[in-house]
N, C-alpha and C positions, 0 to 999 in steps of 0.2 A: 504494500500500500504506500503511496507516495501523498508527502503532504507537501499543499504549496501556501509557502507564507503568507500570510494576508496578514499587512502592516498598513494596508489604506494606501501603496505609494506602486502598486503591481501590477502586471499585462498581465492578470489574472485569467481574463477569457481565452486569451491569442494562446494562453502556455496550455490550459487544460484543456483545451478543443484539439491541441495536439498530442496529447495525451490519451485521450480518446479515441484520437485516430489510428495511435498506437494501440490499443486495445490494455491499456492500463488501468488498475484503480487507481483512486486520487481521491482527495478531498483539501477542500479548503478551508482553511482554521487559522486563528489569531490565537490558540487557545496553549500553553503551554504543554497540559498533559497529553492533549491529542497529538501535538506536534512533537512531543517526546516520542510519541507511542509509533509513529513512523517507519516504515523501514529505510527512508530516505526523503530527504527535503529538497525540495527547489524551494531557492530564492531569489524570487524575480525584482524586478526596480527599473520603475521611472521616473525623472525629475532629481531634486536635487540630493546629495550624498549627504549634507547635515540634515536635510529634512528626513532621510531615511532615518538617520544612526538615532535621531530623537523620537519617532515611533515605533522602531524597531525594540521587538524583544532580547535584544544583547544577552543578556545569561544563557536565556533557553535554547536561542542559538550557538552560544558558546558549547553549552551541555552535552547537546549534541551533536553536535564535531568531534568534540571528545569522546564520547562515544563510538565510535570509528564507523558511525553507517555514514552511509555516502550521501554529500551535503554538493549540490550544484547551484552556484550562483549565476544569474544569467542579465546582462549588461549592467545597468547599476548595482544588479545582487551582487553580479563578480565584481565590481570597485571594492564594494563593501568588503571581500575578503579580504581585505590590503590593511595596510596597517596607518593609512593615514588620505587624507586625499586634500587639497586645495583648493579646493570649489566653494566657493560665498565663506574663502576664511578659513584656516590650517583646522580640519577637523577629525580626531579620531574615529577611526573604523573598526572594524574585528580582530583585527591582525591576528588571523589564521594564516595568512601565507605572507611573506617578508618584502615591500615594496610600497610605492606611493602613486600617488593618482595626481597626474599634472591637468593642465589644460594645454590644448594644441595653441604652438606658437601663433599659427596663423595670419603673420606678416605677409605672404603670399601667395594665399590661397583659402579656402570659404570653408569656415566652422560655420554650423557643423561640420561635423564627416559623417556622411547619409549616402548611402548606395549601397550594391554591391561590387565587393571584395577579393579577390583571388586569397585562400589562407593559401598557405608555406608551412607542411608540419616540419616542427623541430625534431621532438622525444616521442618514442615510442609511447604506449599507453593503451592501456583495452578501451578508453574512450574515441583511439581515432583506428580500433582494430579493423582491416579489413575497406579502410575508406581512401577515397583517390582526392587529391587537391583538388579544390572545386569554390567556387562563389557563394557568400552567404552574403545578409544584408546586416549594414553596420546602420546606426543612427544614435553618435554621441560627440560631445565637445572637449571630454575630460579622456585621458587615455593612461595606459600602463606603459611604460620605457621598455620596450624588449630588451635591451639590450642588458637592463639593466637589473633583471630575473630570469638569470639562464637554469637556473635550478630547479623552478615550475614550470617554466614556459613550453607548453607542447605545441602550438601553430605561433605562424604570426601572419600579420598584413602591414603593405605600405602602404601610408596616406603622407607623406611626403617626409613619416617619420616611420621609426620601424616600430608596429605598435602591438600592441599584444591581444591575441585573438581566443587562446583557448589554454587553460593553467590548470593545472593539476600535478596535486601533492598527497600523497596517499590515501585517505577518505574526501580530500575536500578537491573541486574543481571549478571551475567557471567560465565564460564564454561572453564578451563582449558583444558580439552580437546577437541578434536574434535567430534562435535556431528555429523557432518556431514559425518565423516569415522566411526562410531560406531556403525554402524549396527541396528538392532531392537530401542532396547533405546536411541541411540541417534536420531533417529528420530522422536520418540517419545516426548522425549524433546522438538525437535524443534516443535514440533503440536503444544505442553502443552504453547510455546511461544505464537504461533500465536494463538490457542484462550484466552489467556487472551488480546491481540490487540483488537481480537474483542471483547470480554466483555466489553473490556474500551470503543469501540468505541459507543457500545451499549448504556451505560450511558452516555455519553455525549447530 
């Protein structure tokens, strides 16, 4: 059973309509014990990262990450796994995975960054098992430094800078753009999530 965060700030419909399509359960909760009781979380986000980090449940999300079931953050959800980000003012994030969230220079070219993307996998991973480099659709202003989390970073893209597309660190990963408008590979993607769910759930 897969829960997806409802923090009032989430592509709530777009994420679980693809879920659906997957032939997944799901359900959607603000509610700590339900969202404990998970066998894995998405955490989706639109808008701004301070505005997230102050309606977000912080602990319970903390909780369970630690708990090693597989936790996917998906465009501002994946900022949020960073340990800090710049937007409306230096503001802490989850810091489940080691890195900061800038905004694009944009002296020469138009923030947003809205389209689709060519990713570039870096690191192997059972989240990109079995998939070919292909286009998904980005839409954000704030970005990850590839260059500058070679440790997590499993794909990247360029938008005039090298920017970080898909991260993943043992139970926890994320994905800057939307998989759920991405067509073919992004939902591909989201599959490669849900059976590693069930793989874990297998072993246990």
């Amino acid at each position: 059973m897969i829960g997806i965060v409802d923090y009032g700030m989430g592509n709530l419909f777009s994420v679980s309509k693809a879920l659906e399509r997957l032939g997944a359960e799901y359900f959607i909760s603000g509610n700590r014990e339900e969202l404990l009781s998970a066998d894995a979380l998405i955490l989706p986000g639109v808008g701004s990262f301070r505005d997230a980090m102050a309606r977000l449940q912080v602990e319970t999300v903390k909780e369970f990450a630690n708990s090693g079931k597989p936790l996917l953050g998906i465009c501002l959800g994946m900022q949020l796994l960073f340990e800090e980000s710049e937007e409306n003012g230096l503001t802490k994030g989850l810091a489940l995975l080691p890195g900061s969230v800038r905004r694009f220079p944009g002296e020469t070219y138009k923030v947003p960054h809205m389209g689709w993307n060519r990713l570039e996998f870096v690191n192997s991973s059972p989240l990109l098992k079995d998939l070919d480099e292909d286009y998904v659709y980005f839409v954000h202003s704030y970005y990850v430094d590839a260059k500058e989390i070679a440790d997590v970073l499993l794909a990247k893209t360029n938008y005039h800078e090298d920017v970080t597309a898909v991260v993943g660190k043992n139970n926890i990963f994320g994905m800057q753009f939307h998989p759920e408008k991405s067509s073919k590979l992004g939902m591909a993607l989201l599959n490669n999530f849900l059976q590693l769910v069930e793989e874990r759930k297998a072993t246990q």
